[in-house]
C-alpha positions in Angstrom: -12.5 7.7 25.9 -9.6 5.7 26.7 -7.1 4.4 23.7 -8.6 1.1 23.2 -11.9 2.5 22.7 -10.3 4.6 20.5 -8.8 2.5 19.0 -11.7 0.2 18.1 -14.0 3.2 17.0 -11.5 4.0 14.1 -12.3 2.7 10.9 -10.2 0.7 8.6 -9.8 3.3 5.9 -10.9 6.9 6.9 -12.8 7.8 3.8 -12.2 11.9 5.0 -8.6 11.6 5.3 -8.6 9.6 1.2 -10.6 12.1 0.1 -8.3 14.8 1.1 -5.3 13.0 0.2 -6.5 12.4 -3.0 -7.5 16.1 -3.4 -3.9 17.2 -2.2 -2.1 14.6 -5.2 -4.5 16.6 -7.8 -1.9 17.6 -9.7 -0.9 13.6 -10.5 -3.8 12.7 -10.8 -4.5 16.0 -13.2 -1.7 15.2 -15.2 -1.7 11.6 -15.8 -5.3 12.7 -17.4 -3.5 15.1 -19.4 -1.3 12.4 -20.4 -4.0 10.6 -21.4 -5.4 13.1 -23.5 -2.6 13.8 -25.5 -1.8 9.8 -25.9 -4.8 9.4 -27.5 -5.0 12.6 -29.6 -1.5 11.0 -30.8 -3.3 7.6 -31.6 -6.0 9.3 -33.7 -3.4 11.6 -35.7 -0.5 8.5 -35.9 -2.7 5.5 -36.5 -5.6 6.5 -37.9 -8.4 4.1 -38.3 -8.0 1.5 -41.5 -10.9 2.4 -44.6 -14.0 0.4 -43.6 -16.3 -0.4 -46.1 -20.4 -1.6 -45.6 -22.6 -3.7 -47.8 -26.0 -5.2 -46.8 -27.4 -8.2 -47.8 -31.0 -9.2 -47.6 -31.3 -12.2 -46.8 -34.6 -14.7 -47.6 -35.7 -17.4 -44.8 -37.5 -20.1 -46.2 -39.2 -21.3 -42.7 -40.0 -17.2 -42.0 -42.5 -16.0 -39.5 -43.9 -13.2 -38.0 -43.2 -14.4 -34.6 -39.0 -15.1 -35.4 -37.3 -13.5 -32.4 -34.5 -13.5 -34.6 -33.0 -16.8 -34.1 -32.2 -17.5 -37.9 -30.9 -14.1 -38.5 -28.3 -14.7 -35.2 -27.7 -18.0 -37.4 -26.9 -16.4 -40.4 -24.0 -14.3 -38.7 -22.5 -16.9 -37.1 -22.6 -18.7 -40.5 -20.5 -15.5 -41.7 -18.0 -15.5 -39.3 -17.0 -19.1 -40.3 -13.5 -20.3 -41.8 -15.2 -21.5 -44.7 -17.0 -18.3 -45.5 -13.9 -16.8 -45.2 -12.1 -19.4 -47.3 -14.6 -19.2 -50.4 -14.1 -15.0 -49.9 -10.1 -15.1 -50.3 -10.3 -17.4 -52.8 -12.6 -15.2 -55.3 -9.4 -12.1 -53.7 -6.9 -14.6 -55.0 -5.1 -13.7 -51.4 -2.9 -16.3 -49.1 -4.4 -14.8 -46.3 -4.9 -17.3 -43.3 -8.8 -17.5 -42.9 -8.8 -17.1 -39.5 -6.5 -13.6 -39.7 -9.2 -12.8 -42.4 -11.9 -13.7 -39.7 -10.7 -10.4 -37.5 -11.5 -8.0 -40.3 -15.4 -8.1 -40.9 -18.0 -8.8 -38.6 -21.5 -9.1 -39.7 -24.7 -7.7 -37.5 -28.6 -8.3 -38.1 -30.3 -5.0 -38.5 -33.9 -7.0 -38.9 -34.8 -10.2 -39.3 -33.5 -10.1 -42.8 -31.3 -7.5 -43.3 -27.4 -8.0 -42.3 -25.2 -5.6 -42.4 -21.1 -6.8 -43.4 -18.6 -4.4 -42.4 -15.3 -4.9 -43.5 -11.6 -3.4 -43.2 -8.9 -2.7 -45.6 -5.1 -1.4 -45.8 -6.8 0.7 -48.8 -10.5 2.0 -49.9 -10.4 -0.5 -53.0 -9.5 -3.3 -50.9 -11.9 -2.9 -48.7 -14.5 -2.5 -51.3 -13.5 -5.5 -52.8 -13.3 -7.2 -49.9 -17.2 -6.3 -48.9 -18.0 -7.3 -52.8 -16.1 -10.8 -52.0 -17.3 -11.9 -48.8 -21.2 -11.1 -50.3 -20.6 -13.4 -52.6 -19.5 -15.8 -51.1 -22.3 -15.6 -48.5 -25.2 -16.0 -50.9 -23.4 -18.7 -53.1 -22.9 -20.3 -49.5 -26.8 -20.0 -48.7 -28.1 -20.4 -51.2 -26.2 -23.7 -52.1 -27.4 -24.4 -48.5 -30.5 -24.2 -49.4 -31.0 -26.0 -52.5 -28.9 -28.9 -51.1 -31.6 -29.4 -48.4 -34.1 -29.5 -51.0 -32.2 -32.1 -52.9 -32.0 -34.3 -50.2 -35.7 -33.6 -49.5 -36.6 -34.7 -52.8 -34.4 -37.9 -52.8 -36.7 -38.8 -49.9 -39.9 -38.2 -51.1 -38.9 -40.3 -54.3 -37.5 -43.0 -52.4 -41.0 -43.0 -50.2 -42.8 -43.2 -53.4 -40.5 -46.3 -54.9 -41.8 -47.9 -52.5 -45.7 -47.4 -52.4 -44.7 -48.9 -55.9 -43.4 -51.8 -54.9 -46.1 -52.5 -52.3 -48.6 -51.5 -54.9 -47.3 -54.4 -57.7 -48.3 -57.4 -55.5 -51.9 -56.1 -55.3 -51.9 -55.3 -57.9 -51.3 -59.3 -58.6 -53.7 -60.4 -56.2 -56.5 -58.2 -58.0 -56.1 -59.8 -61.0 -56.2 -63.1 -59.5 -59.0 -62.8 -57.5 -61.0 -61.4 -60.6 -60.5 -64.2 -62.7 -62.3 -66.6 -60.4 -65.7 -65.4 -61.7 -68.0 -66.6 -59.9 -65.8 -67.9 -57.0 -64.3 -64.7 -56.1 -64.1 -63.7 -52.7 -66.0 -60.0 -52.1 -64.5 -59.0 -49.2 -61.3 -59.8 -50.3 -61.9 -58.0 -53.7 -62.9 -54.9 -51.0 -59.8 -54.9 -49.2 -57.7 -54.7 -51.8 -59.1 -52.3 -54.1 -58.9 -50.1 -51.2 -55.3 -51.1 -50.5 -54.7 -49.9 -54.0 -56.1 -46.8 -53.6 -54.6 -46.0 -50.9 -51.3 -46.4 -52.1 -52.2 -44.7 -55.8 -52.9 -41.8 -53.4 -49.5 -41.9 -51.5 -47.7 -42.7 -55.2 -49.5 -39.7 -56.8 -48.4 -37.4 -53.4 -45.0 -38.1 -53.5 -44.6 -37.5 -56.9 -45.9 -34.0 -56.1 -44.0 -33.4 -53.5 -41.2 -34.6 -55.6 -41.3 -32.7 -58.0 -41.6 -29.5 -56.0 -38.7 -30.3 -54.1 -36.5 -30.9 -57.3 -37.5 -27.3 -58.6 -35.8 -26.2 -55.5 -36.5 -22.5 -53.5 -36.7 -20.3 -56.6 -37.8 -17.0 -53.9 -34.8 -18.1 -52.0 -32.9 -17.8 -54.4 -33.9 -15.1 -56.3 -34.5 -13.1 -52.8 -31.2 -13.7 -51.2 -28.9 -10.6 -52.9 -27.3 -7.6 -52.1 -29.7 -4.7 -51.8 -26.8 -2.2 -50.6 -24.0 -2.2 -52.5 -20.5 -2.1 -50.9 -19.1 1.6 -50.1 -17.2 3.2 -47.8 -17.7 4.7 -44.7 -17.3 9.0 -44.1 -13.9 9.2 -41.8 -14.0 12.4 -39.9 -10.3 13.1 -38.4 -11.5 15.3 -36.1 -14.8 13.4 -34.9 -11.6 9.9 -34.4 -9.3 13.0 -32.4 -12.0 13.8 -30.2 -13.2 10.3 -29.4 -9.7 8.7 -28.5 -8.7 11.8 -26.6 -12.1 11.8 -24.8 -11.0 7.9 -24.0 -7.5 8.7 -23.3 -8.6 11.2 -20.6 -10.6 9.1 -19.2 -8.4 6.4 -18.9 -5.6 8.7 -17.8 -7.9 10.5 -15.0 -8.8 7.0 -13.6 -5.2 5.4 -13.4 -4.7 8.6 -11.7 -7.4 8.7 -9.1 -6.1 5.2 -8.4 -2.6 5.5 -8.5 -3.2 8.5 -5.6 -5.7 6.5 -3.7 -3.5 3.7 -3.3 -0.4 6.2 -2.5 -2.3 7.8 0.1 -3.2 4.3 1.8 0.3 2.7 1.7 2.9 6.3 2.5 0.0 6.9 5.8 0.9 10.7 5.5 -1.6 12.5 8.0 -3.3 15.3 6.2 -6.1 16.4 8.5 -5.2 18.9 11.8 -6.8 16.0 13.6 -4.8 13.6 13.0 -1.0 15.8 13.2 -2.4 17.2 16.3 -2.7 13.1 18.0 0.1 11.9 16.5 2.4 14.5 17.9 0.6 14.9 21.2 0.3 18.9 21.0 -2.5 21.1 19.5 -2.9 22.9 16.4 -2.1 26.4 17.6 -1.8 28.1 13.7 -1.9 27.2 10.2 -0.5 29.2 7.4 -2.0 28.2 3.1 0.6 27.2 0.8 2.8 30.2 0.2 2.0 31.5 -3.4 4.9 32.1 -6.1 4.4 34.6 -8.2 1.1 37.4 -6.7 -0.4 38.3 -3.3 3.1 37.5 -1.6 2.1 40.8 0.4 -0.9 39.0 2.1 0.8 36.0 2.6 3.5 38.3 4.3 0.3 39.8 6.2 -0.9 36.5 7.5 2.7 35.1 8.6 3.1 38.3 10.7 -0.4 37.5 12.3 0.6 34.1 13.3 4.3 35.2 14.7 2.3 37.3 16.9 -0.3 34.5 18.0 3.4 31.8 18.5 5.1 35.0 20.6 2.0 35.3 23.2 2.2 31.4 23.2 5.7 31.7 24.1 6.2 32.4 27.7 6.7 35.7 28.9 9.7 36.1 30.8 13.0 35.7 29.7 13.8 32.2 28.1 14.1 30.3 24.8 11.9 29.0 22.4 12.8 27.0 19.3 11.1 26.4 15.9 11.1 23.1 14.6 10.7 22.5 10.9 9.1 19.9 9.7 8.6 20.3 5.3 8.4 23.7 5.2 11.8 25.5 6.2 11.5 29.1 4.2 8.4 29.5 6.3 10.1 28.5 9.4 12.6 30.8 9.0 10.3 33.2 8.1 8.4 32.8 11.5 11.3 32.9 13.1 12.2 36.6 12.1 8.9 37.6 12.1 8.7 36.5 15.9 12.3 38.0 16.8 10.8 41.8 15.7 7.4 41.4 17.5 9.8 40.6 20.5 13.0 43.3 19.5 10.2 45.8 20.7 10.3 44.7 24.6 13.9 43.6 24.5 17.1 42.1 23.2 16.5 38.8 21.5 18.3 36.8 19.0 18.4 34.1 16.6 20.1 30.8 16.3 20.2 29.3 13.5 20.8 25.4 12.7 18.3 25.6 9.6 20.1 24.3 6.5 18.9 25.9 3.1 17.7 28.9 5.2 19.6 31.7 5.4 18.5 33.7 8.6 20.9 36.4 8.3 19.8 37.0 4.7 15.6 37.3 6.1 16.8 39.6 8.8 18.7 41.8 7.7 20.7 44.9 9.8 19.2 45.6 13.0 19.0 44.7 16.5 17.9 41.3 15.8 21.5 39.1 15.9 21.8 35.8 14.5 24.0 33.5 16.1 25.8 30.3 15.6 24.7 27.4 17.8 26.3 27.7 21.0 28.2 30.7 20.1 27.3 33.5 23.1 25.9 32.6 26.3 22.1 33.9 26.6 21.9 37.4 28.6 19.9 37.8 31.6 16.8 39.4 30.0 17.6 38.0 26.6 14.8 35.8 24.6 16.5 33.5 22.1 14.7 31.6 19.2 16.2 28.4 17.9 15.6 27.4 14.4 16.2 23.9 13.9 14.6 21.1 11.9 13.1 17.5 12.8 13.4 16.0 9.5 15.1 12.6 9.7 18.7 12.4 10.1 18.4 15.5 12.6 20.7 15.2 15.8 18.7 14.9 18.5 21.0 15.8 21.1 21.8 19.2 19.6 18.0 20.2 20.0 18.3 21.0 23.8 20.5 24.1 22.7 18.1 25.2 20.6 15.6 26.1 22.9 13.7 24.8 26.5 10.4 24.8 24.7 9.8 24.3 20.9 6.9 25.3 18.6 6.5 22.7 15.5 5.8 24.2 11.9 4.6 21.1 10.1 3.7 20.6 6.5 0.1 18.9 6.1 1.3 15.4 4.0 4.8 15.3 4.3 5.6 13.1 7.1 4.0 9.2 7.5 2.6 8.4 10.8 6.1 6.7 12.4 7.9 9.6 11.8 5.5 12.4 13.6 5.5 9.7 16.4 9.2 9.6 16.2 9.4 13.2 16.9 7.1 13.2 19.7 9.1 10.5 21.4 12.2 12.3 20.8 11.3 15.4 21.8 9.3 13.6 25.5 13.0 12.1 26.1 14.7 15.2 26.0 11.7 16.9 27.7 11.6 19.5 25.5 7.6 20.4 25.6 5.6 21.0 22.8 3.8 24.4 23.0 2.3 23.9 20.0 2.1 22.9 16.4 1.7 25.2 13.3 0.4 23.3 10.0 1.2 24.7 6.9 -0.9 24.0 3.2 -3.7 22.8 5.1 -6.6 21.3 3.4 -8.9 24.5 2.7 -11.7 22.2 3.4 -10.3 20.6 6.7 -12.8 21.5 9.5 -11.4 18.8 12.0 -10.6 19.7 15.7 -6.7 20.0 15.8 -6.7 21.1 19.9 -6.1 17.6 22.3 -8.7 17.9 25.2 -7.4 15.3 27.4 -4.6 15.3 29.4 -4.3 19.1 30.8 -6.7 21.7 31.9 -5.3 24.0 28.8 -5.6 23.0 25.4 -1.5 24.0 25.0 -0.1 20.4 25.4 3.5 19.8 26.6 3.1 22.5 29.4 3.3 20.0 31.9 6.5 21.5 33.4 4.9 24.8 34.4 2.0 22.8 36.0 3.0 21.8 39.9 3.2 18.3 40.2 1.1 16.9 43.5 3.2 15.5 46.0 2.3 12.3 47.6 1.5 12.0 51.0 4.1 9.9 53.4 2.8 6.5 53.7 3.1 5.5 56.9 4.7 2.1 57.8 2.7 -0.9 58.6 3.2 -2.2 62.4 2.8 -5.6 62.6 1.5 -5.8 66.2 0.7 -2.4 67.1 0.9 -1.6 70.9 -2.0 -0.5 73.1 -2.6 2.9 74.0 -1.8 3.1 77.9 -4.5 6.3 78.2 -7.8 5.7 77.0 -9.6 2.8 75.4 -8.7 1.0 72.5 -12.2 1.0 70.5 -13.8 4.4 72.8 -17.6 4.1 72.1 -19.7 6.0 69.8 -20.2 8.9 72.2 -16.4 8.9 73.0 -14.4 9.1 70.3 -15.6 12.7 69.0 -11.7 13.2 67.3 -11.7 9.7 65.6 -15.4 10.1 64.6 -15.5 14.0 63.7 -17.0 13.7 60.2 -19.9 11.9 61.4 -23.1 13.8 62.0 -23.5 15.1 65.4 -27.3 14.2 66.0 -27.3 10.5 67.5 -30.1 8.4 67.1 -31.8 6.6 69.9 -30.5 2.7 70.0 -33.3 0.4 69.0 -34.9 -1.7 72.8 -37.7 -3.7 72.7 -40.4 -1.4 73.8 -40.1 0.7 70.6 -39.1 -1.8 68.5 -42.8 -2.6 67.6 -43.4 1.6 66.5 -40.7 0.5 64.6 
């Protein structure tokens, strides 16, 4: 797979590598949870919740039915939460509140079709109480008024309907009379017509004075329905019921910011994580890794495990005599530690020594008295049989130049996450122009669930990148110049014939096949 193509293949956002990051940043993410936690325990302790008080109020629909899907109820709250509800409800409080501050205190919600429940909050328990008490009030007055306003106006109508069926009644009324004192001479059909005229508008008269009088007498089950069948009280506060709650929210809220806040870092610092990608980045393979180095127990098997790996980086190393640097990269105690470790595996076959141009290491400190020396760069020319180790670092602001001193070859102890993508290629490039090659690179607190391939296939026949040097390079054969007019060969011919050029033609096969004539050219 060439680069393009793997190029293309890679996604946007490698969801592996985020979820790893994000695992790595747990203790951010872990505490800004914690924070949470504890901001809103504070909030529950420090502002606790204002006394709320509940009343319901049944209320009586005069235009009910079974099949209300519980428009007039909705109707009904929103006729509470109105400035003039609250207006009439401060004014029985005798309070200057503004109505529409007073508006963000209660809220009203239908629990049936005519049952609404008013909560209300208060600085104190009787003011909340009184509160509930007022706003009831005020409610029902406010409905009820409603109500028997509409049936005013209902009966004005009905009256003013029947005023005049009277007055179209009188003139009939006339005519009756008229045509009845004719005698003999009076008109029968006529007579007809308008005696049943005038019954039809007695009927009409005698209706709307019904209905009139009905309507004045108003809604009496309205009114008499519409009251408060739960009397205002106050709610049970339990402090710790409020302290679990907001510190149940405030961990939540923390944990999220959190799992954010490390998402987005891991997208925008592009620290490589995974063995995969330190190992392309660099251009060497993942020879090693060593787990975070614990701080207080088990240092013994940590010491166990860095021993195992010094001996894996010395059988890397070449064999004969030469030297061999270690590079740090975010994790200089461990460096140094490998570097020691690797200087006794190879004090057993012969001298060796230790240069050291770590800062905040000190090697002579880790190794102690014995026939490991630790020099000074540059200090003694290197022996004949003598195997140095460089210690050095790559972090930025390293001198590049000095790194040839440290070593011909170099082994990289990287930290998994602590370098951004530029920088690992930075090393690489500066390490190819010095032509210092990679033997191989150790990660350290790897993710314990990384299972990617840190070894670099292409390129060499060994999975040890950087080797180049000890591979023979293939010499090119001479290319011979180009004659422009090249003479004729005095002996022989110039293009011989099939069956006489055996040395220009000797990979052909030596069976010849007959030439094709025109006898056999038809078995053909």
């Amino acid at each position: 797979m060439t680069s393009a193509e793997k190029a293309k293949s890679e996604p946007l956002i490698d969801l592996q590598r985020l979820v790893v990051s994000i695992r790595r940043r747990r203790r951010m993410w872990l505490a800004t949870a914690l924070l949470g936690l504890i901001a809103g325990g504070l909030v529950a302790m420090l502002l606790p919740s204002p006394p709320t008080a509940v009343a319901q109020i049944l209320v009586i629909h005069p235009d009910d039915s079974p099949t209300d899907s519980g428009t007039l109820m909705r109707t009904d709250v929103a006729v509470l939460q109105t400035t003039k509800t609250a207006g009439e409800a401060l004014k029985k409080l005798n309070s200057t509140q503004a109505p529409e501050e007073f508006l963000k205190d209660y809220e009203g919600l239908g629990l049936t079709n005519n049952v609404l429940q008013l909560t209300v909050k208060g600085k104190t328990k009787d003011e909340a109480l009184a509160r509930a008490q007022a706003i009831s009030d005020a409610f029902i007055a406010e409905y009820i008024g409603r109500n028997q306003a509409a049936a005013a106006a209902q009966q004005k109508a009905l009256l003013d309907q029947r005023n005049q069926a009277q007055n179209e009644l009188t003139p009939i009324e006339a005519s009756i009379v008229t045509e009845e004192a004719k005698g003999r001479n009076a008109n029968p059909a006529q007579l007809e017509r308008l005696y049943s005229r005038r019954a039809e508008l007695t009927s009409k008269i005698s209706d709307y004075d019904g209905r009139a009088q009905e309507a004045g007498i108003g809604t009496p089950k309205v009114a008499a329905g519409t009251q408060i069948v739960d009397a205002p009280r106050i709610l049970p506060h339990s402090l710790l019921k409020t302290l679990a709650t907001d510190a149940g929210i405030g961990f939540a809220l923390g944990l999220l910011a959190g799992l954010g806040l490390a998402a987005v870092t891991s997208v925008v610092k592009d620290r490589p994580v995974l063995r995969r990608e330190i190992s392309q980045h660099l251009g060497a393979s993942v020879i090693a890794q060593l787990p975070k180095p614990p701080r207080f127990l088990r240092r013994s098997r940590a010491a166990t495990r860095r021993q195992r790996v010094a001996a894996t980086l010395v059988r890397a190393a070449r064999q004969e005599g030469g030297s061999v640097s270690l590079l740090d990269l975010g994790a200089c105690r461990i460096t140094a530690a490998l570097a020691v470790d690797m200087a006794r595996e190879l004090a057993e076959k012969g001298p060796v020594s230790l240069v050291d141009d770590l800062p905040k290491a000190d090697l002579r400190e880790l190794a102690g008295e014995g026939p490991i020396q630790v020099l000074d760069r540059g200090d003694v020319p290197m022996a004949a049989r003598e195997r140095r180790i460089g210690v050095g670092s790559v972090e930025p602001g390293t001198a590049w130049t000095d790194l040839e001193f440290l070593g011909t070859e170099t082994i990289l102890v990287v930290r998994a996450g602590h370098a951004n993508t530029e920088w690992l290629h930075t090393v690489a490039r500066q390490l190819a122009d010095r032509r210092i090659p990679i033997i191989g690179v150790v990660v350290v607190d790897p993710d314990p669930r990384d299972h990617t391939d840190g070894t670099l296939w292409d390129g060499l026949h060994t999975a040890l990148r950087g080797r180049a040097g000890a591979v023979p390079e293939r010499t090119a054969p001479p290319v011979k110049p180009v004659e422009m007019f090249p003479r004729e060969k005095k002996n022989g011919r110039r293009h011989p014939t099939p069956y006489q050029r055996a040395d220009d033609n000797a990979d052909q096969p030596t069976k010849r096949f007959k030439p094709v004539s025109p006898d056999n050219a038809e078995a053909l």
